[in-house]
C-alpha positions as protocol buffer text, in pm:
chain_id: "A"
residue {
  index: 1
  type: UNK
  ca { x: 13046 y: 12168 z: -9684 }
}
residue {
  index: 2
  type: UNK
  ca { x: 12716 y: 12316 z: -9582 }
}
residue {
  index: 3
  type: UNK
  ca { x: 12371 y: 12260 z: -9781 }
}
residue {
  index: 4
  type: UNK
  ca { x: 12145 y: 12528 z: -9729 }
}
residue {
  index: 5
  type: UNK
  ca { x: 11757 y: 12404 z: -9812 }
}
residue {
  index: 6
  type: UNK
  ca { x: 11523 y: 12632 z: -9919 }
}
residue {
  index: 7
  type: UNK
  ca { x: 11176 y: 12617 z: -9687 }
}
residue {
  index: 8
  type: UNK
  ca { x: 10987 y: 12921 z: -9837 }
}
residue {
  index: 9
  type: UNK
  ca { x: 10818 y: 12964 z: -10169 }
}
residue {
  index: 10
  type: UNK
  ca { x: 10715 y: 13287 z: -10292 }
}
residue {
  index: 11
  type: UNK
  ca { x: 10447 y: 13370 z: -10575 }
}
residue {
  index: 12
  type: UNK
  ca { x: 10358 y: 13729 z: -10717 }
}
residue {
  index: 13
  type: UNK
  ca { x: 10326 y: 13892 z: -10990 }
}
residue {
  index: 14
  type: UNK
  ca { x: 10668 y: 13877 z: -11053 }
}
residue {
  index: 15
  type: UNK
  ca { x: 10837 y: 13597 z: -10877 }
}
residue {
  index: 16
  type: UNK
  ca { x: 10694 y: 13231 z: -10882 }
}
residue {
  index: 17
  type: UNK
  ca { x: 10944 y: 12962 z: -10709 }
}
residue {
  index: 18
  type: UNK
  ca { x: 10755 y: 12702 z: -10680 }
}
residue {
  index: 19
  type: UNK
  ca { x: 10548 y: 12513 z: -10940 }
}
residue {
  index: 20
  type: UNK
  ca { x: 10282 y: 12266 z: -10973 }
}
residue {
  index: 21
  type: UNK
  ca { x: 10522 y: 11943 z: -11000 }
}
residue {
  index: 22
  type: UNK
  ca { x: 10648 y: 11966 z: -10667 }
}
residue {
  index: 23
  type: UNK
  ca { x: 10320 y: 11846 z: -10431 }
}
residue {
  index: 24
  type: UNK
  ca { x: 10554 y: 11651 z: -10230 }
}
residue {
  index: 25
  type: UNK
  ca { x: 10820 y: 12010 z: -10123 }
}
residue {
  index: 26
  type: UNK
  ca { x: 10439 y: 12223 z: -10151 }
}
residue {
  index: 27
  type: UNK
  ca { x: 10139 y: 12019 z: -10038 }
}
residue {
  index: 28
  type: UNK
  ca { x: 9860 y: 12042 z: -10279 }
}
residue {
  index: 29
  type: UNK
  ca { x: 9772 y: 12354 z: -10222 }
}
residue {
  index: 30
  type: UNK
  ca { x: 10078 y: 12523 z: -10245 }
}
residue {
  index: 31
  type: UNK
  ca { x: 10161 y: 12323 z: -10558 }
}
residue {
  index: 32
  type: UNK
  ca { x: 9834 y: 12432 z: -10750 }
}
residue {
  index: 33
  type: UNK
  ca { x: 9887 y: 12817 z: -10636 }
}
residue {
  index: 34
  type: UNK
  ca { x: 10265 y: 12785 z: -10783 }
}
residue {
  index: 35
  type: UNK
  ca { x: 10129 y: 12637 z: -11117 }
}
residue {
  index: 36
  type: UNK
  ca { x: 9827 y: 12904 z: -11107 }
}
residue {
  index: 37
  type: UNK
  ca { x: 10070 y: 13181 z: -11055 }
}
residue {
  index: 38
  type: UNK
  ca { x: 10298 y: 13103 z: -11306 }
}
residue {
  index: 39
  type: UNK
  ca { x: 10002 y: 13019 z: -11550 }
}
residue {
  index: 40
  type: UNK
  ca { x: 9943 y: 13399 z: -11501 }
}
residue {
  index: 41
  type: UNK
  ca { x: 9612 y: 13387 z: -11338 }
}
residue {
  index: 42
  type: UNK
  ca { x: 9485 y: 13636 z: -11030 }
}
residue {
  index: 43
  type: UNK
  ca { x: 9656 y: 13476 z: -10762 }
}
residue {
  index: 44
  type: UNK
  ca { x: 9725 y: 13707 z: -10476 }
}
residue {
  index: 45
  type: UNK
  ca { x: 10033 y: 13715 z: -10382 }
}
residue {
  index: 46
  type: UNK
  ca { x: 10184 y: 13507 z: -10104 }
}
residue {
  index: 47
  type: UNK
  ca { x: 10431 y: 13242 z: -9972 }
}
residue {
  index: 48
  type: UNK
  ca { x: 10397 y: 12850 z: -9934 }
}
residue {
  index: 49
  type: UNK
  ca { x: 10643 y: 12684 z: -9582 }
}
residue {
  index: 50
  type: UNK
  ca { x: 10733 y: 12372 z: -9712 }
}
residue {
  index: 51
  type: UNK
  ca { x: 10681 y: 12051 z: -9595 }
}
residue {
  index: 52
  type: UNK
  ca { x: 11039 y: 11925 z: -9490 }
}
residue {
  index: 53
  type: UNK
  ca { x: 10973 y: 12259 z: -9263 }
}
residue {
  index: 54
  type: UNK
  ca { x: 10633 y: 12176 z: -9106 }
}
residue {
  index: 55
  type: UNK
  ca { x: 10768 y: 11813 z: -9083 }
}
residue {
  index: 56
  type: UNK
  ca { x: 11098 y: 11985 z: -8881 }
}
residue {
  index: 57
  type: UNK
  ca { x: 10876 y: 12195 z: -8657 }
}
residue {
  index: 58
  type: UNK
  ca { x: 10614 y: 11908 z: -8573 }
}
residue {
  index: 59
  type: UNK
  ca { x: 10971 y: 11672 z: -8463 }
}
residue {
  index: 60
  type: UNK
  ca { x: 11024 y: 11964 z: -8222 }
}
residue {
  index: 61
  type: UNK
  ca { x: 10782 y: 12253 z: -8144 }
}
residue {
  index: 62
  type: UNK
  ca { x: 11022 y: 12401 z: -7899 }
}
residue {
  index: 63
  type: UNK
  ca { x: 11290 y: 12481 z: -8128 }
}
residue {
  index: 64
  type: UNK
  ca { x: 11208 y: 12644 z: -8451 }
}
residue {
  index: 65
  type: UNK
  ca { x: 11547 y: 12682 z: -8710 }
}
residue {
  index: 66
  type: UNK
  ca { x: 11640 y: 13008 z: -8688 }
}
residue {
  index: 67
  type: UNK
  ca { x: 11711 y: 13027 z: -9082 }
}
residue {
  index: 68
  type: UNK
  ca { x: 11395 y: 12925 z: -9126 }
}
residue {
  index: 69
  type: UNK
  ca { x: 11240 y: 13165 z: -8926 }
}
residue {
  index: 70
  type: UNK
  ca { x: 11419 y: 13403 z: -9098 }
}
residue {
  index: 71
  type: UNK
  ca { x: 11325 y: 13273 z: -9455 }
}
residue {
  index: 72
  type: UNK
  ca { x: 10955 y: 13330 z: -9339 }
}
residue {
  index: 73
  type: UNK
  ca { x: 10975 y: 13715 z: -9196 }
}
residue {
  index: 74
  type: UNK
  ca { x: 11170 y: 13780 z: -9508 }
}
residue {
  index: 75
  type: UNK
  ca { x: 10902 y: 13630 z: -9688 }
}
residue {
  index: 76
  type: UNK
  ca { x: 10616 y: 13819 z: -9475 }
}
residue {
  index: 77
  type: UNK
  ca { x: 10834 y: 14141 z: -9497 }
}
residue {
  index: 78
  type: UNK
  ca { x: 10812 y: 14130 z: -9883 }
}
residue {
  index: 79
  type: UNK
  ca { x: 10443 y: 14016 z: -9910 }
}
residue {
  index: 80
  type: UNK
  ca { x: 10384 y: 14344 z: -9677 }
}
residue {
  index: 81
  type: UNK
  ca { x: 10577 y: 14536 z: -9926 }
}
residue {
  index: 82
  type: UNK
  ca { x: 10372 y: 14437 z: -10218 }
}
């Protein structure tokens, strides 16, 4: 059985993934924009790469998962959109 993992985390005015519990999966930063966005506050909108993701890419810069590349244009295409 495959696990899929989830490396991108989108906030907007609509959609907030992420929240401010998960500093370890977000970073700080990431973590405090989640729980900011889904406090409702002015947050523009935007996506957070995870950790596990940056900690992938660091292991191997030549070789970037191409599901997570794809999670991130996805991303990029609908923070262009909005």
């Amino acid at each position: 059985m495959s696990v899929t993992y989830k490396y991108v985390f989108e906030f907007n005015e609509q959609r907030v993934d992420g929240d401010g519990d998960m500093k370890d999966m977000l970073g700080g930063k990431g973590a405090g924009l989640a729980h900011m966005a889904k406090a409702g506050l002015p947050v523009p909108p935007g996506f957070t790469i995870s950790t596990e993701a940056c900690h992938l890419f660091l292991k191997d810069r030549s070789r970037f998962d191409e599901d997570t590349g794809s999670e991130i244009r996805e991303a990029m295409k609908r923070l262009e959109e909005t």
